[in-house]
C-alpha positions in Angstrom: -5.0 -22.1 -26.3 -5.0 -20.8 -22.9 -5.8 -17.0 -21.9 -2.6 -15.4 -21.0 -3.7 -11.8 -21.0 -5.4 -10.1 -18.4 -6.9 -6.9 -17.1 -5.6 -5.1 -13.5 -7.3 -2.2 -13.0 -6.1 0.3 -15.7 -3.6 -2.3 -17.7 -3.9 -5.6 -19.6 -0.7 -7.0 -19.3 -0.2 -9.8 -22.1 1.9 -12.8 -21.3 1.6 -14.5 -24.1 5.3 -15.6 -24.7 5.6 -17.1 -21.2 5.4 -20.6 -20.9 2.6 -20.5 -18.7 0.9 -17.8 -16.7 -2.4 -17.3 -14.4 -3.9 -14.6 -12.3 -3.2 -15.8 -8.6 -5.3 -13.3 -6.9 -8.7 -15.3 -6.7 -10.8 -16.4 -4.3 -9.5 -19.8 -4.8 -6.6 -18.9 -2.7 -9.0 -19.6 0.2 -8.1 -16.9 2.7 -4.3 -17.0 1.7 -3.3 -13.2 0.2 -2.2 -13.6 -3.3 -0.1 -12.2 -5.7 -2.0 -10.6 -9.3 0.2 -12.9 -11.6 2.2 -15.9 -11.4 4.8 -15.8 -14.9 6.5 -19.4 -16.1 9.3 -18.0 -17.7 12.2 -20.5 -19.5 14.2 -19.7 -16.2 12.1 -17.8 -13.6 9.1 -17.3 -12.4 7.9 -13.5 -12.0 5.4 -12.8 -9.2 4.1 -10.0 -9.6 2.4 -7.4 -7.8 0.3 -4.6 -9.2 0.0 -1.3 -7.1 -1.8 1.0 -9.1 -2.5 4.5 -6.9 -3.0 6.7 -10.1 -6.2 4.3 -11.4 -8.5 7.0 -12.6 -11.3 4.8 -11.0 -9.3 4.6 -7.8 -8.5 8.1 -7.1 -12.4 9.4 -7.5 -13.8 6.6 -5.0 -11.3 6.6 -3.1 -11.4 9.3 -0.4 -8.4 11.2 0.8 -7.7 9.7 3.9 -7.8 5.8 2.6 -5.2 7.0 0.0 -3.3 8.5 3.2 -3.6 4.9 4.8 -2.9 3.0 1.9 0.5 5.2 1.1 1.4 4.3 5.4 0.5 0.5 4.1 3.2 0.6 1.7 5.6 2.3 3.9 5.5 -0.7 5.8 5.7 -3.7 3.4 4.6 -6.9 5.4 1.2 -7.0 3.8 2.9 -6.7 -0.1 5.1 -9.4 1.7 2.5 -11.8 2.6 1.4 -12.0 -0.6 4.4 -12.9 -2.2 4.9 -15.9 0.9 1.3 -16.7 0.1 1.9 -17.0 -3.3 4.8 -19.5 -2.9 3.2 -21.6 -0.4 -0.1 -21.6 -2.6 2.5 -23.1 -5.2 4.1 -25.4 -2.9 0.8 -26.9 -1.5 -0.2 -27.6 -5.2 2.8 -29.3 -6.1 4.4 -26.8 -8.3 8.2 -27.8 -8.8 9.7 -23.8 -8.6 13.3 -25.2 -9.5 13.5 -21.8 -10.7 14.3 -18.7 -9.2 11.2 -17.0 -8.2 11.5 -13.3 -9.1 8.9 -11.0 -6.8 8.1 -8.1 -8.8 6.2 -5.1 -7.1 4.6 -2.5 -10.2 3.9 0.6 -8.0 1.9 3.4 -10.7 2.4 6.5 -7.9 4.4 9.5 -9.7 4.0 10.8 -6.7 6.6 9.1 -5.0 10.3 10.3 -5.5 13.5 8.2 -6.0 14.3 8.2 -2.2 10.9 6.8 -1.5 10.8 4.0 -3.9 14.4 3.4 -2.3 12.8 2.8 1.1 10.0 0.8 0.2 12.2 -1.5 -2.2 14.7 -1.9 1.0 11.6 -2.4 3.5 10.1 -5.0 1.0 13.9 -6.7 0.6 14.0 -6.9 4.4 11.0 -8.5 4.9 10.9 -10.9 1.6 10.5 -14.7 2.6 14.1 -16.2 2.3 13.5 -19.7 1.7 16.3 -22.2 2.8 17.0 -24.8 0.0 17.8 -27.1 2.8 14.2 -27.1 4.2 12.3 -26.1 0.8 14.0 -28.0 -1.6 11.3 -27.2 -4.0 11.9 -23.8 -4.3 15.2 -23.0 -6.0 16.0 -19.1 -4.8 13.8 -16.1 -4.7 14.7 -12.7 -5.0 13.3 -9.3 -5.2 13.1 -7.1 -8.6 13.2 -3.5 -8.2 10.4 -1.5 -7.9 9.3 -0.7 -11.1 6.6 1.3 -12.4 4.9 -0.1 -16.0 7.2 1.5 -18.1 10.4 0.1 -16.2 8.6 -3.2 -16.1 8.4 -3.3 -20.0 11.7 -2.3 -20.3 12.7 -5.3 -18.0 10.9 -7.8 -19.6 10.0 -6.6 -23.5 8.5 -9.7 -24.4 5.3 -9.0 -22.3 3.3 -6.1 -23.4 1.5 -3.8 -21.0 -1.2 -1.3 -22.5 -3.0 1.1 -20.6 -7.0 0.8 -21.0 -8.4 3.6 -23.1 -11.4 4.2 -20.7 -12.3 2.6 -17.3 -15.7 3.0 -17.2 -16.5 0.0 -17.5 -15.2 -1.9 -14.0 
């Protein structure tokens, strides 16, 4: 039986009852940017994105003015976006039939940020989200952005995957 759960920095996310999933983010990818986890679902594929600012790990390594950066870096979503156009063409190149939609899912862990500026980064990422025509891409059937979710919200979305924060991190 194939592995279908997996670690991202402080979760293991278990997607067990999807048809088929894989963590895209490797060095496979050959220079392309990469999503964390490509989802087969009965009628969708979820890529998903993990943005986890609160990691435990994170937060003592990281110094103060690389969080500042990487909080500007999500303010402007082209980089999050390239992942999710890398993704698809990753998919594409390989043959992958998406006849699906293809659901982009971005799970941002930052308390920090309030309702408004979730709002703007969920609207920045919309804007910039590759649209694929049918026409030209007949491969890919629609994609579409979730909402920003947090882990919680992302569990509530989709309760058949499971999402457990990792007692202690010590060990990455």
């Amino acid at each position: 039986m194939v592995n279908k759960i997996f670690k991202e920095g402080r979760f293991h996310f278990d997607f067990v009852h999807s048809i088929d999933a894989f963590k895209a983010d490797k060095p496979e990818y050959n220079g392309l940017s990469a999503v964390d986890f490509i989802v087969e679902m009965k009628d969708k594929f979820l890529f998903i994105e993990v943005k986890d600012l609160e990691h435990p790990l994170a937060l003592k390594y990281r110094k103060a003015e690389e969080l500042e950066k990487f909080i500007e870096d999500l303010k402007k979503p082209v980089k999050i976006a390239r992942k999710f156009k890398d993704s698809l063409l990753k998919e594409l190149a390989k043959g992958t039939g998406l006849q699906k939609e293809v659901l982009c899912i971005l799970i941002l862990e930052y308390n920090k940020f309030d309702a408004a500026q979730r709002r703007k980064i969920y609207e920045d990422l919309r804007n910039v989200i590759p649209r694929f025509n049918e026409d030209y891409f007949p491969a890919i059937k629609k994609v579409d952005l979730a909402p920003l979710y947090n882990t919680i919200d992302f569990q509530d979305a989709f309760p058949m995957f499971k999402v457990t924060a990792i007692a202690s991190p010590k060990n990455e």
